[in-house]
C-alpha positions in Angstrom: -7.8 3.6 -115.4 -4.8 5.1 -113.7 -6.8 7.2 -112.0 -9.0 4.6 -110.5 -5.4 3.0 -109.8 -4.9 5.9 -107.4 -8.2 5.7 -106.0 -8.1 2.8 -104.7 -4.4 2.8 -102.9 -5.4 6.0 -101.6 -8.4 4.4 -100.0 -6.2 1.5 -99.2 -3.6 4.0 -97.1 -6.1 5.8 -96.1 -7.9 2.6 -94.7 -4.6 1.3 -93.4 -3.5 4.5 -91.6 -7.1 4.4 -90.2 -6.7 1.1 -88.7 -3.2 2.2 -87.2 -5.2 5.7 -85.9 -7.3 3.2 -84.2 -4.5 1.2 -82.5 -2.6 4.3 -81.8 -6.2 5.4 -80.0 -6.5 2.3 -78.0 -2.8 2.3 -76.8 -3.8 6.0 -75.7 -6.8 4.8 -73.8 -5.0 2.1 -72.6 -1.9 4.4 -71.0 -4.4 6.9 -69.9 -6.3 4.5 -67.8 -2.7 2.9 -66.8 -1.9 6.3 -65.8 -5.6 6.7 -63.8 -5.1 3.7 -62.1 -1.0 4.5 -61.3 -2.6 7.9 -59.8 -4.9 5.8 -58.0 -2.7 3.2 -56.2 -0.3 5.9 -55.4 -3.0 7.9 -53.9 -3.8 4.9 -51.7 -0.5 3.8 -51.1 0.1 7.5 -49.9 -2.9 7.4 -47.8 -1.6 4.2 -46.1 1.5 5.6 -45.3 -0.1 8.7 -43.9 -2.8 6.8 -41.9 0.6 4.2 -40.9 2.6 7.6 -39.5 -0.6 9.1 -37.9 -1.2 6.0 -36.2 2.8 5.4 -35.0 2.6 8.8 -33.4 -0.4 8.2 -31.4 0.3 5.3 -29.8 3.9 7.4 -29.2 1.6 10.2 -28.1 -0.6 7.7 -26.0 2.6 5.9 -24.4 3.9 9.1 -24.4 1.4 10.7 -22.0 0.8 7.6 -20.0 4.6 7.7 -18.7 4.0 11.1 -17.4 0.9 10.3 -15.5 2.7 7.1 -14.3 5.9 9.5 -13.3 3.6 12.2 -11.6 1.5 9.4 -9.4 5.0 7.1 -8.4 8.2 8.5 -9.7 8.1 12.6 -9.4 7.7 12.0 -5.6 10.7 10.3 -5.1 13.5 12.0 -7.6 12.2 15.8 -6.1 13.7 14.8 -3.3 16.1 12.7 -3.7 19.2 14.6 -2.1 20.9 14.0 -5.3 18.7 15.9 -7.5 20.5 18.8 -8.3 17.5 21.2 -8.3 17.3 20.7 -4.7 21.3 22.1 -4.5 19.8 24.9 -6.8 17.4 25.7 -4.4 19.9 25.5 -1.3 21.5 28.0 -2.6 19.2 30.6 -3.1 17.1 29.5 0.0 18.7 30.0 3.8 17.9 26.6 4.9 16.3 26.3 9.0 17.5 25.5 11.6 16.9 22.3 14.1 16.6 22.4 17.6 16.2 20.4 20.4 13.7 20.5 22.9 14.9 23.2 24.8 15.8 25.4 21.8 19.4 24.7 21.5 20.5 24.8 18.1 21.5 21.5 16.9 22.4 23.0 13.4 22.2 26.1 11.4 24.1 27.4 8.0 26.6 29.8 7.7 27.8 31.3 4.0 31.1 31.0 2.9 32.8 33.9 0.5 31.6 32.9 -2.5 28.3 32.7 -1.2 27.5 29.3 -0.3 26.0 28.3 2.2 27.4 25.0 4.4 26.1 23.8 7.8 27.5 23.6 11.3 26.7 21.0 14.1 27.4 22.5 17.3 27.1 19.2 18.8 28.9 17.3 16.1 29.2 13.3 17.0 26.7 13.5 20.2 23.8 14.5 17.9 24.7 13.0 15.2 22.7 9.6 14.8 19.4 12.7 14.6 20.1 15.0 12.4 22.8 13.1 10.1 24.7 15.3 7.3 23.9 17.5 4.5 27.0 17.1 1.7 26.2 18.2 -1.7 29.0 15.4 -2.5 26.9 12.5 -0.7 23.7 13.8 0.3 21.8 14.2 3.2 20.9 11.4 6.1 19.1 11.8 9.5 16.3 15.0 9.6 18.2 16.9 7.6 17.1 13.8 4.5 13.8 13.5 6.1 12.8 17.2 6.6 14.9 18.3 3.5 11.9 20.1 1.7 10.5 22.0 5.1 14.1 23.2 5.9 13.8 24.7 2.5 10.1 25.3 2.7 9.4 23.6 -0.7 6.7 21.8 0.5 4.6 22.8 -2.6 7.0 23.0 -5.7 5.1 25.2 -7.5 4.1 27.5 -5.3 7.9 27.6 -4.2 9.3 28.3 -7.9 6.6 31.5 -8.0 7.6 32.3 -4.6 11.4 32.6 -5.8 10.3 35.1 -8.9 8.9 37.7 -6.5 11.1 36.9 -3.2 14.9 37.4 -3.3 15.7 36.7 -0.1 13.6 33.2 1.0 13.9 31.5 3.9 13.4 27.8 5.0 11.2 26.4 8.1 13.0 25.6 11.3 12.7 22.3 13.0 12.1 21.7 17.1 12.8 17.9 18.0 11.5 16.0 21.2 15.4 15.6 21.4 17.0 16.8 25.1 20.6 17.7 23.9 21.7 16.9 27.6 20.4 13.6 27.6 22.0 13.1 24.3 25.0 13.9 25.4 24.7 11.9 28.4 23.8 8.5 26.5 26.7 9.7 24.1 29.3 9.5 26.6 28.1 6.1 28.2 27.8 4.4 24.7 31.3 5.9 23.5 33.4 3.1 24.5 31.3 0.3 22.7 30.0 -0.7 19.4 26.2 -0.6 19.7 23.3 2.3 20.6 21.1 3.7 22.8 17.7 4.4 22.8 16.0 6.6 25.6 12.2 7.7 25.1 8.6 9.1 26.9 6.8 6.3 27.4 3.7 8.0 27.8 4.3 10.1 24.4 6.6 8.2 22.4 8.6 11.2 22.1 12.4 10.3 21.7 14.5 11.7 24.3 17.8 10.3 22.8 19.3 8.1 20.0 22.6 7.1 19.8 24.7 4.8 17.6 28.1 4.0 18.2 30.7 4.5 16.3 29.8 7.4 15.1 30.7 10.2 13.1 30.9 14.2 12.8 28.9 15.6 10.2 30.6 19.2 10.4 33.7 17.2 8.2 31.4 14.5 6.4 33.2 15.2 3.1 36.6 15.6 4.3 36.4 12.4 6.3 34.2 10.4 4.0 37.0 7.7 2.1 37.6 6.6 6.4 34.2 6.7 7.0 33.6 4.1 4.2 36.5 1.9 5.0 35.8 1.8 8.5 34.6 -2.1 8.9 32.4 -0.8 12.1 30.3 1.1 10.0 29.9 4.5 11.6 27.2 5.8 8.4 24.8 2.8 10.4 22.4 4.4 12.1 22.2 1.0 14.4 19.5 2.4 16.4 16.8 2.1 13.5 18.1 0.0 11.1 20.6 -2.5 13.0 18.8 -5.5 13.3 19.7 -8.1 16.0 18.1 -11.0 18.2 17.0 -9.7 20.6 18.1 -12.3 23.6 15.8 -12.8 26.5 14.7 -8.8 26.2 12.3 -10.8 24.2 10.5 -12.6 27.1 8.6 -9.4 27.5 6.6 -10.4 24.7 6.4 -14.3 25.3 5.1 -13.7 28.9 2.4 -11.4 28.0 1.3 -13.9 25.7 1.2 -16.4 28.3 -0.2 -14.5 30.7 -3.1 -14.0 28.1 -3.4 -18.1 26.9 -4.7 -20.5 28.7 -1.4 -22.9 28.9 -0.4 -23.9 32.5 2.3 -21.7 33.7 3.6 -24.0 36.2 6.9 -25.8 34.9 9.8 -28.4 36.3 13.0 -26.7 35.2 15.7 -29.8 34.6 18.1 -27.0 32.7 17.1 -28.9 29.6 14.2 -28.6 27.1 13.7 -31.3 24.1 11.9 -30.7 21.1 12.0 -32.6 18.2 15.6 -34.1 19.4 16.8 -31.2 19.7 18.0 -30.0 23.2 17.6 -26.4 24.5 19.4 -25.4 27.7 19.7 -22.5 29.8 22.3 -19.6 30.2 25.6 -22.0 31.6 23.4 -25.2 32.4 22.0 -23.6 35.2 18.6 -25.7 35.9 15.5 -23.8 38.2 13.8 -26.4 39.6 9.9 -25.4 40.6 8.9 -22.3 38.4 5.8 -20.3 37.8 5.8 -17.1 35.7 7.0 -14.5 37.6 10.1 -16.9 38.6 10.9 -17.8 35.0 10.9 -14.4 34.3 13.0 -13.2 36.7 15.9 -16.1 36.5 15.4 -15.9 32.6 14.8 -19.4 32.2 15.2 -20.4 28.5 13.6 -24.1 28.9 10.5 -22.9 30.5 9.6 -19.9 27.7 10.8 -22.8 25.0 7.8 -24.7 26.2 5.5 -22.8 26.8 6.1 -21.7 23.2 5.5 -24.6 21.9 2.4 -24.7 24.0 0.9 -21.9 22.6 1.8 -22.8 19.1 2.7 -20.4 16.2 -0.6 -18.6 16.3 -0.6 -17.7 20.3 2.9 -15.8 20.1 2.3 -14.8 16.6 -1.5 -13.1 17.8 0.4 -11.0 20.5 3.1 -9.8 18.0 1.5 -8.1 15.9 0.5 -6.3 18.8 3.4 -5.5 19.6 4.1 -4.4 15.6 6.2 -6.8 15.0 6.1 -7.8 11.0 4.2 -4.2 10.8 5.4 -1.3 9.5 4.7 2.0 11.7 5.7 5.8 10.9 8.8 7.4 12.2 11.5 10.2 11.2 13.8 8.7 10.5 14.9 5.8 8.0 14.0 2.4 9.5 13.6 -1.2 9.2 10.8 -3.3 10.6 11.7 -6.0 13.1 10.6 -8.8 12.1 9.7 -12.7 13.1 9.5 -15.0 9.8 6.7 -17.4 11.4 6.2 -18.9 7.9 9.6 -20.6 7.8 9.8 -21.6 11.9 9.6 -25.1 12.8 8.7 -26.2 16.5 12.6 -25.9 17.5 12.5 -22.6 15.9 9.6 -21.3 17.5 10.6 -22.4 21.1 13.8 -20.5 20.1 12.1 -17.5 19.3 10.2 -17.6 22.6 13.1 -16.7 24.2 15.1 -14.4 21.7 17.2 -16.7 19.8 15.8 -18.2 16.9 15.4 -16.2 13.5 14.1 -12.9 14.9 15.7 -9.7 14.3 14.4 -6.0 16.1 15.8 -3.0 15.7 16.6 -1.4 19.2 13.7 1.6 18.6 11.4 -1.3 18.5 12.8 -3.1 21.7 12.6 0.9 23.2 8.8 0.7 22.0 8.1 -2.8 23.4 9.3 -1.8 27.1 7.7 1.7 26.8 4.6 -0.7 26.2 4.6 -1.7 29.7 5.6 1.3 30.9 2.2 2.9 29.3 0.2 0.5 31.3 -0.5 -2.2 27.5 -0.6 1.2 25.1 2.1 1.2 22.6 3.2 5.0 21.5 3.9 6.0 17.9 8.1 6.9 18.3 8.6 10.4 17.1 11.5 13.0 17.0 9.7 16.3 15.4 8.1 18.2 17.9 7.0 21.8 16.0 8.0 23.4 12.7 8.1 26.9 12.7 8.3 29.5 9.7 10.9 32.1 9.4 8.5 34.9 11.6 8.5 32.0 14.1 5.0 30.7 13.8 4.2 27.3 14.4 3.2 25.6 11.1 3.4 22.2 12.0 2.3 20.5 15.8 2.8 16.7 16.2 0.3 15.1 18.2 0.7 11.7 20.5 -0.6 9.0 18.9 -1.4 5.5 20.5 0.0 2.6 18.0 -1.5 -0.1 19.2 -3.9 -1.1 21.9 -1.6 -4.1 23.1 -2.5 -5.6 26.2 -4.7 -4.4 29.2 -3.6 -2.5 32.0 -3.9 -5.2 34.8 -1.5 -7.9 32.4 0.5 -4.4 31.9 1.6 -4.3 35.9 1.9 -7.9 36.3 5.0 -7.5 33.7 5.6 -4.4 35.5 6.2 -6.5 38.8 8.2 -9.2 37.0 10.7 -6.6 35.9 11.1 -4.9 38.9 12.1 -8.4 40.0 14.8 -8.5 37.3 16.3 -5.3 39.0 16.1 -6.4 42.5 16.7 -10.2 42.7 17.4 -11.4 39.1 19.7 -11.1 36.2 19.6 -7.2 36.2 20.4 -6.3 39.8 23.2 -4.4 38.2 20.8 -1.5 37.0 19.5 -0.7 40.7 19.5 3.0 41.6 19.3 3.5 45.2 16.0 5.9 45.5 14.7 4.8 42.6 12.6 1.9 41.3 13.8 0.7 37.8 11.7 -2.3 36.0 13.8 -3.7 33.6 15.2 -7.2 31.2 18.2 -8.3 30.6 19.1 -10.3 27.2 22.4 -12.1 25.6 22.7 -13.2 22.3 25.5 -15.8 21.1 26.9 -14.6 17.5 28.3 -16.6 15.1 31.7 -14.9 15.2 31.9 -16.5 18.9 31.6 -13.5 20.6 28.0 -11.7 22.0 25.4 -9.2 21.8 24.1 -7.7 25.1 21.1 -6.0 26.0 18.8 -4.3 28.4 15.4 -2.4 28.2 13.6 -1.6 31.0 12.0 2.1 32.3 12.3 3.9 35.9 10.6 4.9 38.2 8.8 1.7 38.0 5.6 2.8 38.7 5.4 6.4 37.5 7.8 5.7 34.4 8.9 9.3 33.5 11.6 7.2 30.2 12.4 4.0 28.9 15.8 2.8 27.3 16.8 -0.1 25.2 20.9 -0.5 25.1 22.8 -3.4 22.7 26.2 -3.9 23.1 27.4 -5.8 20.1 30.3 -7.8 20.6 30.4 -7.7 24.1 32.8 -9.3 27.0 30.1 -10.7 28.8 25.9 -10.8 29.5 23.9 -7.9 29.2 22.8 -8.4 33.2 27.2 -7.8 33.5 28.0 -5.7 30.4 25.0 -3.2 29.9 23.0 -3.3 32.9 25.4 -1.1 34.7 25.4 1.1 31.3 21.4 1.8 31.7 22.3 2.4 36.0 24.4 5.0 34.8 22.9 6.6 32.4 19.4 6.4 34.0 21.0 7.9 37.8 22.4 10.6 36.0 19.3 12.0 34.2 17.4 11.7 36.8 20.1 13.7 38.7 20.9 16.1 35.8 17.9 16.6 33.7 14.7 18.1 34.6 11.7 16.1 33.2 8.4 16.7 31.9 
């Protein structure tokens, strides 16, 4: 009996620990498959991180490489010579940059090599031939040719091919530079210009190579560094290059423009000058009330009448004068060596009193005096506007020519026949009208006076014109900022001058 007694709670523990075997079992399973399933979301939540990261770093990767294409096509250009990059100052120093020359091969600059090894450049002509080839400080940079020419000087026109030169060459040399420039007429529109605030223009007319460029005041680029703190505080601004990027109205030097537009409308140029013109109530008058009675064209042209160019402005109509402008490249950009702005006419925002302004000069318009130098050159070239230029050849370190500018024509602007009407209309300027002060006995000079009132009360004087008349050998465009008095008083005797003396001085071409 006992023994059945122990039977039985045997088979009862044994039962019992069975059941618990079984539970003990199931939580196994269950933490097992817990454990699976951890494994599991971990191994995804790993993947997602991975395939997260992979992703982050290709679009980096992407962005990445789309900066350096966008830095090669618009931004490498730009910072490789940027004459503050100091790789190019690297380079300058282990290159012997060229040298620039005028026309007749004197040397305008060249570098020497102080004791410690580095180089600095001399300007032989200092002040007078400043305005062309600027300064080269490795303090502030470079302006003129030397800025514009900076990688043929140091022959670095292909980068890489210059940094494998430099492994194998010790000794490397840059490219010299010959300029249209004729040092004596440089120095002869230097000296004329030295007394006024302004600049000077003198070109080819048949090339559009430029002869001369002076602005005034002015500055010697053999102490740029040394002199650079009164340079900046000077209030006349002798860093301006005024002769490319000084922008003024250009007076009735304009009327050059206006009449070959007229000439080429079909408005009546027959006109009953009263000395007053009104348009939309506003009155326009000439130069000191003066009236002209009875006036064709060529009269106008010659007295400078502001009241007959005002209506036959407004005659025309935006499009008429705005048609013959951009012949003339005004609103258009065009090549040149040097840094430049465009002049410009903002037809968009003219009204009719605006426009008859701009006819004659006034108005909104601004032109750089290169582009007035251009516009009489124009006429000069019987309609065919040159493209302005200042680099003649570039020659290598042997001396062989590497580089040859060509002529190029600009613009096709007006025909040869409406050309030498002008022609005669400003050889009446010289003899009977507002610029009888440029006359040079023995020769013929064609040429247009312009004044300009300023808001700061005082003027700005001008005259372009080209001699001989009718076998134009240069052309000139002179401002005078500031002036005393008109241009036909103030700078027509300036161009006289300088004109007599290079036909007297200079042999040319």
């Amino acid at each position: 009996m006992s023994e059945n007694k122990n039977q039985k709670a045997n088979k009862k523990r044994s039962d019992k620990e069975s059941f618990l075997d079984k539970i003990k079992k199931k939580e196994e399973d269950q933490r097992l498959k817990n454990s699976k399933e951890l494994k599991v979301l971990s191994k995804s939540t790993l993947n997602k991180r991975l395939l997260f990261v992979m992703i982050f770093f290709v679009i980096l990767f992407m962005g990445l490489a789309l900066y350096l294409v966008y830095f090669e096509l618009f931004k490498a250009k730009s910072i490789a010579s940027n004459e503050n990059n100091r790789r190019n100052w690297i380079n300058e120093d282990t290159i012997a940059r060229g040298k620039i020359y005028d026309k007749n091969d004197n040397v305008l600059a060249y570098s020497e090599y102080d004791q410690d090894g580095s180089q600095y450049r001399h300007y032989n002509y200092g002040k007078a031939a400043a305005t062309v080839t600027g300064y080269n400080s490795k303090t502030y940079g470079k302006t003129g040719v030397e800025k514009t020419y900076n990688k043929w000087l140091l022959n670095l026109r292909d980068e890489n091919m210059s940094n494998f030169r430099k492994m194998v060459v010790t000794n490397d040399v840059g490219n010299d530079l010959h300029l249209t420039i004729d040092q004596n007429i440089q120095n002869l529109t230097y000296n004329y210009m030295s007394n006024y605030v302004g600049a000077a223009v003198v070109m080819n007319p048949k090339t559009g190579e430029i002869l001369a460029m002076v602005s005034n005041p002015t500055f010697d680029p053999n102490n740029i560094d040394a002199n650079w703190d009164n340079l900046i505080a000077n209030n006349s601004g002798p860093l301006v290059n005024r002769t490319t990027t000084g922008l003024y109205r250009p007076g009735s030097t304009f009327k050059i423009v206006t009449a070959n537009s007229i000439l080429e409308s079909n408005v009546d140029q027959n006109y009953e000058d009263t000395g007053t013109e009104l348009i939309q109530n506003f009155e326009i008058k000439n130069f000191d009330g003066l009236s002209f009675g009875d006036l064709d064209l060529r009269k106008a042209f010659m007295y400078s009448s502001n009241t007959y160019f005002a209506s036959k402005t407004k005659e025309m109509g935006k499009e008429g004068l705005e048609k013959m402008t951009d012949k003339y490249m005004f609103n258009k950009t065009y090549p040149f060596d040097l840094e430049k702005y465009d002049s410009i006419i903002p037809y968009k925002e003219l009204n009719q009193v605006d426009l008859a302004m701009t006819g004659f000069g006034y108005g909104k318009s601004q032109v750089t005096p290169l582009h007035m130098a251009m516009v009489s050159s124009t006429i000069a070239n019987d309609g065919v506007m040159m493209q302005p230029r200042l680099v003649k050849t570039i020659t290598d370190k042997d001396g062989k020519e590497i580089y040859k500018a060509k002529d190029e024509k600009l613009s096709i602007v007006t025909s040869k026949r409406r050309a030498n009407n002008i022609r005669d209309m400003m050889v009446d300027v010289v003899n009977e009208g507002t610029g009888k002060a440029a006359y040079i006995d023995g020769i013929q000079v064609a040429g247009k006076t312009g004044t300009t009132d300023k808001s700061n009360g005082f003027i700005d004087a001008w005259f372009v014109g080209f001699a001989p008349a009718y076998d134009p050998k240069i052309a000139v465009a002179i401002v005078v900022e500031d002036a005393d008095d008109t241009g036909g008083v103030t700078v027509a005797p300036i161009a006289r001058n300088l004109m007599r003396d290079i036909f007297n001085q200079v042999r040319l071409d």
